[in-house]
C-alpha positions as CSV (number, residue, x, y, z in Angstrom):
1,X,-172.7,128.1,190.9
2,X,-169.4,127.5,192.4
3,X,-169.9,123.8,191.9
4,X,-170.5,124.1,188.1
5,X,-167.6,126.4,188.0
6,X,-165.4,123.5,189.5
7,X,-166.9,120.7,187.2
8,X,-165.9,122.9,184.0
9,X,-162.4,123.4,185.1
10,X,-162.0,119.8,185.7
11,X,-163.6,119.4,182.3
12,X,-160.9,121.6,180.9
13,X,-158.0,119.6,182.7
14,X,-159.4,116.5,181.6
15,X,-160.1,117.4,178.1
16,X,-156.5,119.1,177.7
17,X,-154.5,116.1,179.2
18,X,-156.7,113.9,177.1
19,X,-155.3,116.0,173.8
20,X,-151.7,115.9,175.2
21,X,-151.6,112.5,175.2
22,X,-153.1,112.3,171.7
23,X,-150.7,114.8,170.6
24,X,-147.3,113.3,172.0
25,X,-148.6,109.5,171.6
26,X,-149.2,109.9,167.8
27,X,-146.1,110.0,165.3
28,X,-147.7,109.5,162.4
29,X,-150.8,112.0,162.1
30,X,-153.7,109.9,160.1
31,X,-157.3,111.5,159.5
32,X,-158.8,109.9,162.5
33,X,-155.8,111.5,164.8
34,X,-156.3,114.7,163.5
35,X,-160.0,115.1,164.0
36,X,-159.7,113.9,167.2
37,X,-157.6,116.3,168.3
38,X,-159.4,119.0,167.0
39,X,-162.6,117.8,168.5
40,X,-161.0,118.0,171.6
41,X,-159.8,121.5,170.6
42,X,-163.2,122.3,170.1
43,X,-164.4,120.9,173.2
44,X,-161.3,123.1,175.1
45,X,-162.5,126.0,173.4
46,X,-166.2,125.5,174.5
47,X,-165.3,125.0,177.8
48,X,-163.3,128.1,178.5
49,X,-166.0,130.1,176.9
50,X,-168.7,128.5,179.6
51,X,-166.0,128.9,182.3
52,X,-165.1,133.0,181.6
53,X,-168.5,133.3,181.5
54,X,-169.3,132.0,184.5
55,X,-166.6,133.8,186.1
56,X,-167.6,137.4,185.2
57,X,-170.8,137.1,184.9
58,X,-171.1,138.7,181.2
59,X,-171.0,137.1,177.7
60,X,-167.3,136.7,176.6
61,X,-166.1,138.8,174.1
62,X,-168.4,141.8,174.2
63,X,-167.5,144.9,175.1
64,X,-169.9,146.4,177.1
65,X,-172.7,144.2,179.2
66,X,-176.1,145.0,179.6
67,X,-175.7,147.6,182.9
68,X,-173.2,149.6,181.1
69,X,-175.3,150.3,178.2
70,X,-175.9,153.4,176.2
71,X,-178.9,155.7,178.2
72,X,-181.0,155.9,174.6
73,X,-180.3,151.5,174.5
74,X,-181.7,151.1,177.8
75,X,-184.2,153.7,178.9
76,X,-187.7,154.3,177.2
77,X,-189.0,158.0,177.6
78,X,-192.5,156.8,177.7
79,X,-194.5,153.6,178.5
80,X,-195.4,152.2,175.2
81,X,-199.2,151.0,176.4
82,X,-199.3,154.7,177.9
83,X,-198.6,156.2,174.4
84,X,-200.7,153.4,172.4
85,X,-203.8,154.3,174.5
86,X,-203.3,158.4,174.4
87,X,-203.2,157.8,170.3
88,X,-205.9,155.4,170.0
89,X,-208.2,157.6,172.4
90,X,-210.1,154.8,173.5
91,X,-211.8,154.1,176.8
92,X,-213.5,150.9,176.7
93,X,-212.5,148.5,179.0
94,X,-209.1,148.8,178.4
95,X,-206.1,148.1,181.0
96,X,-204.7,151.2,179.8
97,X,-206.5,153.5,180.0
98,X,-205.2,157.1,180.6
99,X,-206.7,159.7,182.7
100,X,-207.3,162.9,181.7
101,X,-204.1,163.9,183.6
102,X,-202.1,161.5,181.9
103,X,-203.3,163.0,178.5
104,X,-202.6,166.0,179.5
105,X,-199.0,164.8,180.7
106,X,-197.9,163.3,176.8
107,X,-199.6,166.1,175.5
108,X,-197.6,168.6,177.5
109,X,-193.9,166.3,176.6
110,X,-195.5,165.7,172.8
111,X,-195.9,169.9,172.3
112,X,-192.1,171.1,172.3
113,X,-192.1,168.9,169.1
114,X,-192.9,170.0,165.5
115,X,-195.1,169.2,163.2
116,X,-192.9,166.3,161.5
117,X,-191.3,165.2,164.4
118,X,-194.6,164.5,166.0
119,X,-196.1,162.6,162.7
120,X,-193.3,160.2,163.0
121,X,-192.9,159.7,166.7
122,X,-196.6,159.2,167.7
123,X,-196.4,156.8,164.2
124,X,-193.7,154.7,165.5
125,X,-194.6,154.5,169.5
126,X,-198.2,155.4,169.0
127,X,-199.3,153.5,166.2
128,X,-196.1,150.8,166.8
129,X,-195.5,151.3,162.4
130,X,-191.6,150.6,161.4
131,X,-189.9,153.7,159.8
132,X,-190.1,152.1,156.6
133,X,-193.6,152.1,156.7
134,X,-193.6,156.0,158.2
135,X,-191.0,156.9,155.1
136,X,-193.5,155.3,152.8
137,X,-196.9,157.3,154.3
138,X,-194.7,160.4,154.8
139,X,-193.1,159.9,151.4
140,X,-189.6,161.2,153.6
141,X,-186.6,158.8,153.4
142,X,-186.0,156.1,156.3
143,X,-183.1,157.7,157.6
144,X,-185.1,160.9,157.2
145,X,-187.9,159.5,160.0
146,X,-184.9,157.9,162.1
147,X,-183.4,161.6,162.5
148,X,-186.9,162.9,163.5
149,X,-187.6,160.3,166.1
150,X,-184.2,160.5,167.3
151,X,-184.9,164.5,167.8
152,X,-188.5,164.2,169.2
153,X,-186.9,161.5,171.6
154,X,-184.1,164.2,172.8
155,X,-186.2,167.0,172.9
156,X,-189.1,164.3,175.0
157,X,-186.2,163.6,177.3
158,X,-185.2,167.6,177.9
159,X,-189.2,168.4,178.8
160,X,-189.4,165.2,180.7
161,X,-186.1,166.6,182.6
162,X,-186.9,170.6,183.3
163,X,-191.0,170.2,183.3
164,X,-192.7,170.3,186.7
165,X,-195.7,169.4,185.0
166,X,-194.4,166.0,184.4
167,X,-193.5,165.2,187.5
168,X,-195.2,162.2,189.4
């Protein structure tokens, strides 16, 4: 990695000499001097961006890398095979399937939740539907179903947090 890191920064010095020399050699600026030189800018440009990346490791210009992510961008409360099998109920042959103390676990974190913010949650994770589709079966609005999956997801998190029953 250090290697690449080196070959870049010469890169850079070759590229920007290369532009000096097409900047202070040229009096008269024609079309073909000008697009040359911002090629090369270009080129620069591309280079520092591979070269700060490299360096810390992260995509340059964002403010926040993966590991330093929101808790609700990064974490899923449940397994999403776990909560696709407990909906669909089946048994046969599946790699997923759940046993009856696993039921009974997601039916334990699925009971603090009401009736609406059930419908939509086991909906979207269960049945894997997008909340447009949700809003249209509900006949709620799409920010509606986003508020009562956001809700069911807290109050998920808060049982998954205090119950001993979810445990292991």
């Amino acid at each position: 990695m250090q290697d690449l890191l080196k070959e870049y920064k010469e890169t850079r010095r070759q590229l920007k000499r290369a532009y000096e020399a097409r900047r202070e050699g040229e009096k008269v600026l024609d079309n073909q001097a000008i697009t040359e030189r911002q090629l090369l800018s270009e080129m620069i440009g591309d280079v520092e961006y591979v070269i700060e990346w490299l360096e810390t490791g992260r995509r340059p210009g964002n403010r926040r890398g993966i590991e330093r992510r929101a808790t609700q961008q990064r974490v899923r409360l449940m397994d999403p095979i776990r909560m696709q099998a407990f909906v669909a109920r089946s048994t046969a042959g599946s790699p997923a399937n759940l046993t009856e103390w696993e039921r009974q676990q997601i039916e334990d974190a699925l009971c603090v939740l009401s009736e609406r913010e059930r419908e939509c949650y086991v909906l979207a994770h269960g049945e894997c539907f997008s909340y447009e589709a949700i809003a249209d079966m509900l006949g709620i609005s799409k920010s509606s179903v986003a508020t009562h999956i956001k809700r069911a997801q807290a109050k998920i998190s808060e049982r998954l947090m205090n119950s001993l029953f979810l445990v292991g």
